[in-house]
DSSP file (Angstrom, degrees, kcal/mol; ACC not computed):
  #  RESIDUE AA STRUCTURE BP1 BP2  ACC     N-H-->O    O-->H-N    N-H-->O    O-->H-N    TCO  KAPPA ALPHA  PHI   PSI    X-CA   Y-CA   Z-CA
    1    1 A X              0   0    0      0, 0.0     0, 0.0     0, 0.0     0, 0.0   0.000 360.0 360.0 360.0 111.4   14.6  -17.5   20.4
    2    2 A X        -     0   0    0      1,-0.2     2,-0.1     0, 0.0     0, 0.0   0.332 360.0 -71.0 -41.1-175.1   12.5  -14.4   20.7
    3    3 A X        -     0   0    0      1,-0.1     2,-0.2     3,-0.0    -1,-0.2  -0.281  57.9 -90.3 -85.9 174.4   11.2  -12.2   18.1
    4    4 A X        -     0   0    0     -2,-0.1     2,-0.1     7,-0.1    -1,-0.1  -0.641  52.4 -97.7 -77.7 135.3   13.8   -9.5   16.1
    5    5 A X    >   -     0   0    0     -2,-0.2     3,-1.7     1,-0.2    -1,-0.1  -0.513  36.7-141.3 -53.0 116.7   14.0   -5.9   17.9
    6    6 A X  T 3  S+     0   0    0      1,-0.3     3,-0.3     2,-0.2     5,-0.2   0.258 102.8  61.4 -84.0  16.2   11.5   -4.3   15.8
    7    7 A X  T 3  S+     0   0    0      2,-0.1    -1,-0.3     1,-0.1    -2,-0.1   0.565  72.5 108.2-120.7  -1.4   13.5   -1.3   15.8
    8    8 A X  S <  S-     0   0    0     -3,-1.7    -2,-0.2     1,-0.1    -1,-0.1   0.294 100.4 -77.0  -4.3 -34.1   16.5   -3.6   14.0
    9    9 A X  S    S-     0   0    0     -3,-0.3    -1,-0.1     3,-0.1    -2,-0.1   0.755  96.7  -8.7 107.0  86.8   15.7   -1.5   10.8
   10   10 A X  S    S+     0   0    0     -4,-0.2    -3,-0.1     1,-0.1    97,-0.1   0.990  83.7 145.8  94.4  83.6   12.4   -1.5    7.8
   11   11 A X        -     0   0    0     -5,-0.2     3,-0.2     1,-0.2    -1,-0.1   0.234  55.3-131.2-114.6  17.0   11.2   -5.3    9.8
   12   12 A X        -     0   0    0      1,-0.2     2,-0.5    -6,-0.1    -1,-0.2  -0.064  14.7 -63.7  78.4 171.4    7.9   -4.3    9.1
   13   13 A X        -     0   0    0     36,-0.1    43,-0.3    -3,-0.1    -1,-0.2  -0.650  54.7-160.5-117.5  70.3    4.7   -4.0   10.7
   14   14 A X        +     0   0    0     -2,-0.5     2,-0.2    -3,-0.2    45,-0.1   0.000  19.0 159.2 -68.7 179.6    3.6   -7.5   11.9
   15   15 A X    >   -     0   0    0     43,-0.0     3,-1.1    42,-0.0    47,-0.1  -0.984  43.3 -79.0-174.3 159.8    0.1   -8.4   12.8
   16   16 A X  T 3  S+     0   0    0     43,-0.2    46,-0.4    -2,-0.2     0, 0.0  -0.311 104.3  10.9 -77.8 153.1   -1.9  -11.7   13.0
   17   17 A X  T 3   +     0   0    0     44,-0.2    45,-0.4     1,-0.1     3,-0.3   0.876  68.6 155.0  78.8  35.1   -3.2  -13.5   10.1
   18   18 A X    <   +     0   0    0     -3,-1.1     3,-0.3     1,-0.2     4,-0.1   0.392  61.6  68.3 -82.3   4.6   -1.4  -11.5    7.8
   19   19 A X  S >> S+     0   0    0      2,-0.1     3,-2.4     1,-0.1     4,-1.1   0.753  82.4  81.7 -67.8 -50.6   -1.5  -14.6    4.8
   20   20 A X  T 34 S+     0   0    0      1,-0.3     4,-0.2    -3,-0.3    -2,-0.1   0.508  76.6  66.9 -56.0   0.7   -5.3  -13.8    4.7
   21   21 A X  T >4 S+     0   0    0     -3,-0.3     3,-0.8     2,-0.2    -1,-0.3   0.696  90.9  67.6 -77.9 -38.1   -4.7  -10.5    2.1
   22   22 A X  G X> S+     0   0    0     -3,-2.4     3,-2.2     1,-0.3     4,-0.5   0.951  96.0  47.1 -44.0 -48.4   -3.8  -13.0   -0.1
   23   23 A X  G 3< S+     0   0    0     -4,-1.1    -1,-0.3     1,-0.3     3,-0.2   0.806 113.6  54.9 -75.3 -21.3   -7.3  -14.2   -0.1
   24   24 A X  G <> S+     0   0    0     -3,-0.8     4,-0.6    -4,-0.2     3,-0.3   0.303  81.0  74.2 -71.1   6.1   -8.3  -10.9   -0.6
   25   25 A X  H X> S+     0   0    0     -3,-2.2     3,-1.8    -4,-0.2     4,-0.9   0.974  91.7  63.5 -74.0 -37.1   -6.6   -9.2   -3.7
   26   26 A X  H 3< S+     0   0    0     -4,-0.5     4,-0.2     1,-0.3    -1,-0.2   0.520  93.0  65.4 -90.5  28.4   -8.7  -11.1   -6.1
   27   27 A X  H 34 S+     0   0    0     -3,-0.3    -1,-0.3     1,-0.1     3,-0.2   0.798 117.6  23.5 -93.5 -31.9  -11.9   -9.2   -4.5
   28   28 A X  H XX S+     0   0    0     -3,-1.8     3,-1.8    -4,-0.6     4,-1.2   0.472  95.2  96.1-101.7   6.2  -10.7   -5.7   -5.8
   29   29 A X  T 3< S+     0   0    0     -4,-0.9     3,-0.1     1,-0.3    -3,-0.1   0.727  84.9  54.8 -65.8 -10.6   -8.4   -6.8   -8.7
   30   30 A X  T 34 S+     0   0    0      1,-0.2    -1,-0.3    -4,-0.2    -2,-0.1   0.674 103.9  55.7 -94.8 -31.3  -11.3   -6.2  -11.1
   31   31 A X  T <4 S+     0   0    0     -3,-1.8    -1,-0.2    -4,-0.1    -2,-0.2   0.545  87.7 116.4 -98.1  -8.7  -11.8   -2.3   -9.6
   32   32 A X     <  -     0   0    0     -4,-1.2     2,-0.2    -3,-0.1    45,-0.2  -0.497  54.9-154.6 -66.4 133.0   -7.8   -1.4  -10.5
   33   33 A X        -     0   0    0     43,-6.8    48,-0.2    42,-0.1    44,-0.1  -0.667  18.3-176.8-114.2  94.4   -7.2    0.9  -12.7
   34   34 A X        -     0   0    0     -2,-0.2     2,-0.3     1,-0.1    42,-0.0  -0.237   9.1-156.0 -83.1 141.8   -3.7    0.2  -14.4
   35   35 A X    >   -     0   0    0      1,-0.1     3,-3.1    51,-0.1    -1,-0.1  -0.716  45.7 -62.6-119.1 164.7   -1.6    2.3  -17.0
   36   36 A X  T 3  S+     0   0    0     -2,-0.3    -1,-0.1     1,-0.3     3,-0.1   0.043 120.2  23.3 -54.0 121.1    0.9    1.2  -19.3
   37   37 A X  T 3  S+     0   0    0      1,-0.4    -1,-0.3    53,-0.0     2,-0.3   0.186  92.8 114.1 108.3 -13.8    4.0   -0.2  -17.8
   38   38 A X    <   -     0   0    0     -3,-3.1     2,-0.5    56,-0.1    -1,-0.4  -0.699  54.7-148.9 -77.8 141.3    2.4   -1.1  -14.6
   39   39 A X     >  -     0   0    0     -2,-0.3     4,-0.7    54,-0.2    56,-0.1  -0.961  11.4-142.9-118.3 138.5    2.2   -4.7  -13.8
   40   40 A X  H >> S+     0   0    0     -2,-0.5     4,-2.9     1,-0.2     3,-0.7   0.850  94.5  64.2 -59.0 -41.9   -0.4   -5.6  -12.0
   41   41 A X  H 3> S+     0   0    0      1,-0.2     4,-1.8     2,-0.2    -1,-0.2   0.926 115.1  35.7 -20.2 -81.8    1.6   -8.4   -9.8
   42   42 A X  H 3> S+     0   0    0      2,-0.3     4,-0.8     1,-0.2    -2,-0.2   0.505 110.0  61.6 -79.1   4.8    3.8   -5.5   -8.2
   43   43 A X  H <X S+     0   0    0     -4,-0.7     4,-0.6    -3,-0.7    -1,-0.2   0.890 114.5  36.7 -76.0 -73.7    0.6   -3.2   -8.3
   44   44 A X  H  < S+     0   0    0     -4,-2.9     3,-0.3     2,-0.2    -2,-0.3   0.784 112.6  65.3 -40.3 -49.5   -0.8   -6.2   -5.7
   45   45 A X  H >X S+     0   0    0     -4,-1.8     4,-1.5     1,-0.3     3,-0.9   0.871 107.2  32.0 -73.5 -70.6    2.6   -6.6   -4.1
   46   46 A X  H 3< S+     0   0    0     -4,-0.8    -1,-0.3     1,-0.2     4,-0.2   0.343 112.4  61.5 -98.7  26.8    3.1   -3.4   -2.5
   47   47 A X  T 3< S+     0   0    0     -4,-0.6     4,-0.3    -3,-0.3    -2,-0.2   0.470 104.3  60.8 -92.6  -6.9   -0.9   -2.7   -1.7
   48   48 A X  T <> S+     0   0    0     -3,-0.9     4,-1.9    -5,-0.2    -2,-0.2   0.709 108.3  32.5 -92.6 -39.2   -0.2   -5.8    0.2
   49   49 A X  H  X S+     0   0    0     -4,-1.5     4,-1.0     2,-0.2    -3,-0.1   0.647 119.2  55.1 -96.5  -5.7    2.7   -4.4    2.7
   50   50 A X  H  > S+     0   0    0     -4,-0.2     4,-2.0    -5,-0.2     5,-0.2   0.788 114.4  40.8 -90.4 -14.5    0.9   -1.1    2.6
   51   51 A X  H >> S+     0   0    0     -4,-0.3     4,-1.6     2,-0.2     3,-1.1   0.999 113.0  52.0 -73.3 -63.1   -2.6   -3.2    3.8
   52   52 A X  H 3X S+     0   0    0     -4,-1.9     4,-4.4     1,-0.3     5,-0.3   0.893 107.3  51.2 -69.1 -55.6   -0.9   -5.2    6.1
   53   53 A X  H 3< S+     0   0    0     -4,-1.0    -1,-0.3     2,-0.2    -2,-0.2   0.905 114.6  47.0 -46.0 -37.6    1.0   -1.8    8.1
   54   54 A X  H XX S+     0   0    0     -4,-2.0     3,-5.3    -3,-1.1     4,-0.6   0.963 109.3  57.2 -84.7 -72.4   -2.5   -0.3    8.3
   55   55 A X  H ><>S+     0   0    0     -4,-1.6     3,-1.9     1,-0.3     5,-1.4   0.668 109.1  43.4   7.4 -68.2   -3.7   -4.0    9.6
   56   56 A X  T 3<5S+     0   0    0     -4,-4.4    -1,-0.3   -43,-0.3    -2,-0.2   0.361  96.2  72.9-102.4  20.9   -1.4   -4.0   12.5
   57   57 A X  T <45S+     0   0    0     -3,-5.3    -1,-0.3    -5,-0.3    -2,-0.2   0.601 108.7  37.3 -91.5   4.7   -1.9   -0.4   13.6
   58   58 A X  T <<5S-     0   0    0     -3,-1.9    -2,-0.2    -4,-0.6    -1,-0.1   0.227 113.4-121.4-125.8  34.1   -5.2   -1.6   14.8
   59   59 A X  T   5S+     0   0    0      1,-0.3   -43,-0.2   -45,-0.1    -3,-0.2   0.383  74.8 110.8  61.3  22.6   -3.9   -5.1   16.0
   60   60 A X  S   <S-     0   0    0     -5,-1.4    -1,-0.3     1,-0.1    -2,-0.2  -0.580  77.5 -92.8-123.1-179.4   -6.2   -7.1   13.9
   61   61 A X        -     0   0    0      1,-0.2   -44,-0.2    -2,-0.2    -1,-0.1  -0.233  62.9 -75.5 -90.4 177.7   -5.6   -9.2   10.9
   62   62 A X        -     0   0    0    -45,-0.4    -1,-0.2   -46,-0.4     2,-0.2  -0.382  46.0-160.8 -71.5 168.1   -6.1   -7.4    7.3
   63   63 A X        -     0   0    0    -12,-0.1     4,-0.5    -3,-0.1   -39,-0.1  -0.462  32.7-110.3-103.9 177.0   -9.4   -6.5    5.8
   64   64 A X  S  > S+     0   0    0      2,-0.2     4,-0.7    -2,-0.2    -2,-0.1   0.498 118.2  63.7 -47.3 -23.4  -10.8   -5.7    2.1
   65   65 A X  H >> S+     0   0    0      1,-0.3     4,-0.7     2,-0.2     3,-0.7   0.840 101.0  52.4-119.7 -28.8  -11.3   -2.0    3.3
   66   66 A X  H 3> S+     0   0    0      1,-0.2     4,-1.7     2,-0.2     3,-0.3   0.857 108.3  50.8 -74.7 -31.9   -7.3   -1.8    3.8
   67   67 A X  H 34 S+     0   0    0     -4,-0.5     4,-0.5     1,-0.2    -2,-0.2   0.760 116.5  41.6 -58.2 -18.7   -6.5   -3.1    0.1
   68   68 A X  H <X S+     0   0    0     -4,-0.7     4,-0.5    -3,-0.7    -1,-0.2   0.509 105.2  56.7-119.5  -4.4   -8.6   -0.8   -1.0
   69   69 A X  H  X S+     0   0    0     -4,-0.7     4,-2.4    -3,-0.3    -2,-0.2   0.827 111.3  55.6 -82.0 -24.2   -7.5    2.4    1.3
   70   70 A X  H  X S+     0   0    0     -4,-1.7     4,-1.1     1,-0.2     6,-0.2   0.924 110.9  44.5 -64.0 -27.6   -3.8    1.4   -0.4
   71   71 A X  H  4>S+     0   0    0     -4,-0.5     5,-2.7    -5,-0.2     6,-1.3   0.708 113.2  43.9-117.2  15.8   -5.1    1.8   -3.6
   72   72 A X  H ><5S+     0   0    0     -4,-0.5     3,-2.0     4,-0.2     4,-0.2   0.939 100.1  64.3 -78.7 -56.3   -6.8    4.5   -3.2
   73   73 A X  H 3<5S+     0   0    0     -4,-2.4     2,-0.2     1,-0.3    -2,-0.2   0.871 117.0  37.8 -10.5 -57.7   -4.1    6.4   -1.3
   74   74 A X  T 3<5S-     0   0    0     -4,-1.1    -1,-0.3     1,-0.1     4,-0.1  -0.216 117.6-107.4-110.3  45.6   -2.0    5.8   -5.4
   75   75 A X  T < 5S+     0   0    0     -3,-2.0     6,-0.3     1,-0.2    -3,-0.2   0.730  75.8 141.7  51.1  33.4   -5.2    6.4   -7.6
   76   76 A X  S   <S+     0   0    0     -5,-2.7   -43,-6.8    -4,-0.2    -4,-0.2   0.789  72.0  47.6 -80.5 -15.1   -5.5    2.8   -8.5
   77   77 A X  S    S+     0   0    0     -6,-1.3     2,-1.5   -45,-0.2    -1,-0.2   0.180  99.3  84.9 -85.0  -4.4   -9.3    3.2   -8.2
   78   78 A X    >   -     0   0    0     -7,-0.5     3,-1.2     1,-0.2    -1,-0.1  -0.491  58.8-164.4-134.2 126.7   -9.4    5.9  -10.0
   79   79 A X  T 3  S+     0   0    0     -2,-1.5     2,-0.4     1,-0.3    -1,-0.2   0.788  98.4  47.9 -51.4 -31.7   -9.6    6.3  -13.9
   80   80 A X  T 3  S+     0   0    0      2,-0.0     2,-0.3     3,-0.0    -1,-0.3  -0.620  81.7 167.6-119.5  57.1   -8.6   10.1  -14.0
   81   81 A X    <   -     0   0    0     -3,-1.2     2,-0.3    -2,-0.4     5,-0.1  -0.608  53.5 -95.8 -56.3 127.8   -5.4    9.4  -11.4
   82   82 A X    >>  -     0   0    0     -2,-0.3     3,-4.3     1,-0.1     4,-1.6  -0.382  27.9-126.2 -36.8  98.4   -3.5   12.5  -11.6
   83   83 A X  H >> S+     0   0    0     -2,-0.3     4,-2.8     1,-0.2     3,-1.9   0.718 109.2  53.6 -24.5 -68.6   -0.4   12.1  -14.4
   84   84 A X  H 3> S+     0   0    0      1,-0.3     4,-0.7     2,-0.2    -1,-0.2   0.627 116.5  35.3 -40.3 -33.1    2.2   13.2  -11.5
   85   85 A X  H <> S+     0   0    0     -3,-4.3     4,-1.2     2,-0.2    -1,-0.3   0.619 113.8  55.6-108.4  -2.0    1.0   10.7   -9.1
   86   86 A X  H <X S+     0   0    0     -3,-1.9     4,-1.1    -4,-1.6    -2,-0.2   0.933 114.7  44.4 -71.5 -60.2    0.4    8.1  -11.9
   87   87 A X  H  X S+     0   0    0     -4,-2.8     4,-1.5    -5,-0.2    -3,-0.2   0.912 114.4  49.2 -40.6 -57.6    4.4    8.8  -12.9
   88   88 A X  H  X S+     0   0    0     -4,-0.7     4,-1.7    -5,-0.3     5,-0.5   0.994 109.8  48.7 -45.6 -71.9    5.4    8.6   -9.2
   89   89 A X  H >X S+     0   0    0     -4,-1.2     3,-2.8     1,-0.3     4,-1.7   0.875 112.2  53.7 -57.5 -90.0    3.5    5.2   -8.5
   90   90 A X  H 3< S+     0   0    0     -4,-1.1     4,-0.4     1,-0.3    -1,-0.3   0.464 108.4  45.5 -14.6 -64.2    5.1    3.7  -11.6
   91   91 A X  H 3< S+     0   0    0     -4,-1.5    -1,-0.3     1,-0.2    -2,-0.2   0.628 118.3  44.2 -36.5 -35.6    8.1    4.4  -10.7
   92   92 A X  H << S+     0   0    0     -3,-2.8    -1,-0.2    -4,-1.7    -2,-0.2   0.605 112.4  44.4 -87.2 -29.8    7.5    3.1   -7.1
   93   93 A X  S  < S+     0   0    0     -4,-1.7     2,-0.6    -5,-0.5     3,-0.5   0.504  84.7 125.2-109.5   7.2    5.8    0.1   -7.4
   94   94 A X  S    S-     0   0    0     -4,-0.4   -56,-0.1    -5,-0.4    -3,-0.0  -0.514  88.2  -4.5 -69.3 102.2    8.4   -1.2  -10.5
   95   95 A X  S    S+     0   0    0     -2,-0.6    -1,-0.2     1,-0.1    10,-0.1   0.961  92.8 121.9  88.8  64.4    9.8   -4.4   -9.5
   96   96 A X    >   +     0   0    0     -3,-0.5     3,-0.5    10,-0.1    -2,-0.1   0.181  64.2  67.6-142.8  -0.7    8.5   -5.0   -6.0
   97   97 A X  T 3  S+     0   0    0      1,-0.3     2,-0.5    -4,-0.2     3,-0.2   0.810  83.4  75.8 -94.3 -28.1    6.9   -7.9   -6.5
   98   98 A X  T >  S+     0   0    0      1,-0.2     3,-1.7     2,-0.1    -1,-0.3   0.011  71.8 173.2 -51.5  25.5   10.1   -9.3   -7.0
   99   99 A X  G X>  +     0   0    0     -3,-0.5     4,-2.0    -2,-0.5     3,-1.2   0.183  65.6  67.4 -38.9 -79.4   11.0   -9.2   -3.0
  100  100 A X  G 34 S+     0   0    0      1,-0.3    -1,-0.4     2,-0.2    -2,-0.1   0.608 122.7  19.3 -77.3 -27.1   14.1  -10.9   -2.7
  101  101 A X  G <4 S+     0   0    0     -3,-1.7    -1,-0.3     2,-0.1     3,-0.2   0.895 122.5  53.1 -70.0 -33.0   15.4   -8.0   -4.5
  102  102 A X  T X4 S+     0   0    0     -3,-1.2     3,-2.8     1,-0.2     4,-0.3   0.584  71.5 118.3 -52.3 -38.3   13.2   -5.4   -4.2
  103  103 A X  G >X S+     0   0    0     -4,-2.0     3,-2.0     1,-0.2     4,-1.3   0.523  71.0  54.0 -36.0 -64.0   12.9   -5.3   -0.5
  104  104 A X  G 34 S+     0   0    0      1,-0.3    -1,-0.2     2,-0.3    -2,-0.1   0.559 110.2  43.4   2.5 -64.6   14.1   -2.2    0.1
  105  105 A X  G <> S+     0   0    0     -3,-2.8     4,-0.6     2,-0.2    -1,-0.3   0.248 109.3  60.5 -99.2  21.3   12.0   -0.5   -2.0
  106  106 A X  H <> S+     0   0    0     -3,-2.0     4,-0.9    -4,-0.3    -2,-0.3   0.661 105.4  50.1 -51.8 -55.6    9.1   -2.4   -0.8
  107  107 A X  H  X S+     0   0    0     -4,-1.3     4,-2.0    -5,-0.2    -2,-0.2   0.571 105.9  47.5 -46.4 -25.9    9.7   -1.3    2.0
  108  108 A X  H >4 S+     0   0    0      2,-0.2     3,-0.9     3,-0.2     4,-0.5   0.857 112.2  57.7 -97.4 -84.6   10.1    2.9    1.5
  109  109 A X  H 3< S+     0   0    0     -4,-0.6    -2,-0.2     1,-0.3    -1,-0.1   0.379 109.6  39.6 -39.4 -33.4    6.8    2.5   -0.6
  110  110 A X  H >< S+     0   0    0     -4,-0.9     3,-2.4     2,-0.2    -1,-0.3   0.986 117.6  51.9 -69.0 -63.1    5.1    1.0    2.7
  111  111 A X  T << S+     0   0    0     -4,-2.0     2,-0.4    -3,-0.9    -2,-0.2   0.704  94.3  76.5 -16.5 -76.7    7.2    3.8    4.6
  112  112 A X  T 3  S+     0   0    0     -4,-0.5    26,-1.9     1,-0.2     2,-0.6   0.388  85.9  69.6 -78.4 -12.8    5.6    6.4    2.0
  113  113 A X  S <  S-     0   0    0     -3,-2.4     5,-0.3    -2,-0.4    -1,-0.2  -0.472  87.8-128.7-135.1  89.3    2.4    6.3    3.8
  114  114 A X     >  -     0   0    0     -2,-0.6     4,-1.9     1,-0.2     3,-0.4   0.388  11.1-128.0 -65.0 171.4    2.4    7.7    6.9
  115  115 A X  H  > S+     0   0    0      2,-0.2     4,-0.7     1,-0.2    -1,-0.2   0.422 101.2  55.7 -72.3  -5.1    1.1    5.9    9.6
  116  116 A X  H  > S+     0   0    0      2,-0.1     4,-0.5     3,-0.1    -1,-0.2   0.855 102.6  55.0 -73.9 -53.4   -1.5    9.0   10.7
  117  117 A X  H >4 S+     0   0    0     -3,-0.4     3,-0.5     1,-0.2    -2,-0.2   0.839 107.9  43.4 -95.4 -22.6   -2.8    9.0    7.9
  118  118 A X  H 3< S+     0   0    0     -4,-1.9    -1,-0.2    -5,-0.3    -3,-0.2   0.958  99.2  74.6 -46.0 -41.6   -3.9    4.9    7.9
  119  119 A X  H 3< S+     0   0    0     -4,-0.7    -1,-0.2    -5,-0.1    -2,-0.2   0.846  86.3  94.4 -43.4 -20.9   -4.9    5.6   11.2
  120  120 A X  S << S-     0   0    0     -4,-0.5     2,-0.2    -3,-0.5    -3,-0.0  -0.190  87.2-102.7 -66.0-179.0   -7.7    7.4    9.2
  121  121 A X    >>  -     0   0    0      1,-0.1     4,-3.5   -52,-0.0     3,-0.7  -0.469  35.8-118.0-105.6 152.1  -11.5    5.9    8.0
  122  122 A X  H 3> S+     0   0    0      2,-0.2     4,-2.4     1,-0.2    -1,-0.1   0.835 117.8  59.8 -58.2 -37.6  -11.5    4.8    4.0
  123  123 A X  H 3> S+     0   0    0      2,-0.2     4,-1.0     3,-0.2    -1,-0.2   0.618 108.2  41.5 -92.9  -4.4  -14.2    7.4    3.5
  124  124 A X  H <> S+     0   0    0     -3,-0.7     4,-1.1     2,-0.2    -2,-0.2   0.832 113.2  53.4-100.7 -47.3  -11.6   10.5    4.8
  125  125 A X  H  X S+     0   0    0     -4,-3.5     4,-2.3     1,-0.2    -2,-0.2   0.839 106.5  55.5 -47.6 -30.0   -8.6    8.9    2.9
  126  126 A X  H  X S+     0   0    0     -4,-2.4     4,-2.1     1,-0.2    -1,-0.2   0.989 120.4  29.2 -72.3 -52.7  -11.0    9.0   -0.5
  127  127 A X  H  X S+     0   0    0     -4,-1.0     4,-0.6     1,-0.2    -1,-0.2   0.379 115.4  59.3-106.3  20.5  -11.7   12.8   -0.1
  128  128 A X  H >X S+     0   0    0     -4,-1.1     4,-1.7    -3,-0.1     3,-0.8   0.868 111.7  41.5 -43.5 -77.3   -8.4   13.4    1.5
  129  129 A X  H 3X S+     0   0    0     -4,-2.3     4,-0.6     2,-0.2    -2,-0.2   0.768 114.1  56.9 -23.0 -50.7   -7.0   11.9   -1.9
  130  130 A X  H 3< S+     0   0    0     -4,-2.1     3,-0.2     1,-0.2    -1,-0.2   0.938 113.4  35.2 -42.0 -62.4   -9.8   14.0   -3.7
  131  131 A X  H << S-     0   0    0     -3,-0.8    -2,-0.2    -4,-0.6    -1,-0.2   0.446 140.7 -12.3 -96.4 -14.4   -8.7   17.5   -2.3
  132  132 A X  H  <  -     0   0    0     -4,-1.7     3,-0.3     1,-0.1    -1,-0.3  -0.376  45.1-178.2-176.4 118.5   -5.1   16.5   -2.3
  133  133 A X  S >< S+     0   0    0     -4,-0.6     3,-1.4    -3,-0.2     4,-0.4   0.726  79.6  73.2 -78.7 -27.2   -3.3   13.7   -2.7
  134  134 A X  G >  S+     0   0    0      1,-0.3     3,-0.7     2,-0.1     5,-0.3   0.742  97.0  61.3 -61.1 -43.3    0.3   15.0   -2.3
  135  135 A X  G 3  S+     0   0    0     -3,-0.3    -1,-0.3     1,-0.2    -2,-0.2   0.617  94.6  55.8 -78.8 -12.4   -0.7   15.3    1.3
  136  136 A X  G <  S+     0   0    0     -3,-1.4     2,-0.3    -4,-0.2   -19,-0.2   0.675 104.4  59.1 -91.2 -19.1   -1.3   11.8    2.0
  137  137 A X    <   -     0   0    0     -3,-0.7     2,-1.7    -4,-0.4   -24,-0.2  -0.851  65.2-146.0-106.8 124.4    2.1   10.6    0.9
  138  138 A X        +     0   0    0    -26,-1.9     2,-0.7    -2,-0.3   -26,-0.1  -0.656  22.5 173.3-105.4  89.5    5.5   11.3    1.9
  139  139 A X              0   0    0     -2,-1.7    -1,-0.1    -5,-0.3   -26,-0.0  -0.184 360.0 360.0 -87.6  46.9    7.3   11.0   -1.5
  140  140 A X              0   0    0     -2,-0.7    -1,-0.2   -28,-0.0    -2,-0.1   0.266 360.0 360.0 -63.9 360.0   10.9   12.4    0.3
């Protein structure tokens, strides 16, 4: 049996050695900065399918520097995150660590970020983020 028609609908973005983010959350978990009502689990959870998409747009397995462009991308590195996108990301990342329900919106949050803008270096996404954050994100 071959693989699923990746155009089947939200199957994700595989890529190899994608278990090996695991071994990497607890290398930034110390630099998140979390606000009340965020759980860090579902914080981890979807920084994990948005690391992994940027992963397999450059056919390699994930890195540290893709956990940390996802949570820069939602101001989880940063202490003076913008209320509006602090509100947003709560809302978005609620529950998502639970997957076998969640998928769905596991999935739009990975969606949410387009695939140009991973394409990009960590050091343009941070002052991308800087000079606007709104832009980085498609919150349709």
């Amino acid at each position: 049996m071959g693989q699923p028609d990746a155009d089947a609908g939200r199957m994700g973005a595989p890529g190899p050695d994608s278990g090996f983010v695991l071994k990497l959350l607890p290398v930034l978990r110390h630099k998140l900065v979390l606000t009340v009502g965020e759980e860090e689990a579902a914080v981890e959870r979807g920084a994990v399918a948005i690391a992994l998409k940027r992963a397999s747009l450059f056919g390699r397995g994930p890195m540290a520097e893709d956990l940390e462009v996802a949570y820069t991308l939602w101001g989880f590195l940063d202490p003076q995150a913008p209320a509006e996108l602090v509100d947003e990301r709560r809302r978005r990342f609620e529950g998502v660590h639970h997957t076998a329900a969640h998928y769905p919106e596991l999935r739009a949050l990975a969606d949410a970020v387009p695939s140009s803008v991973l394409a990009l270096g960590h050091d343009e996404i941070a002052s991308a983020y800087r000079s606007d954050w709104r832009a980085q994100l498609d919150l349709s």
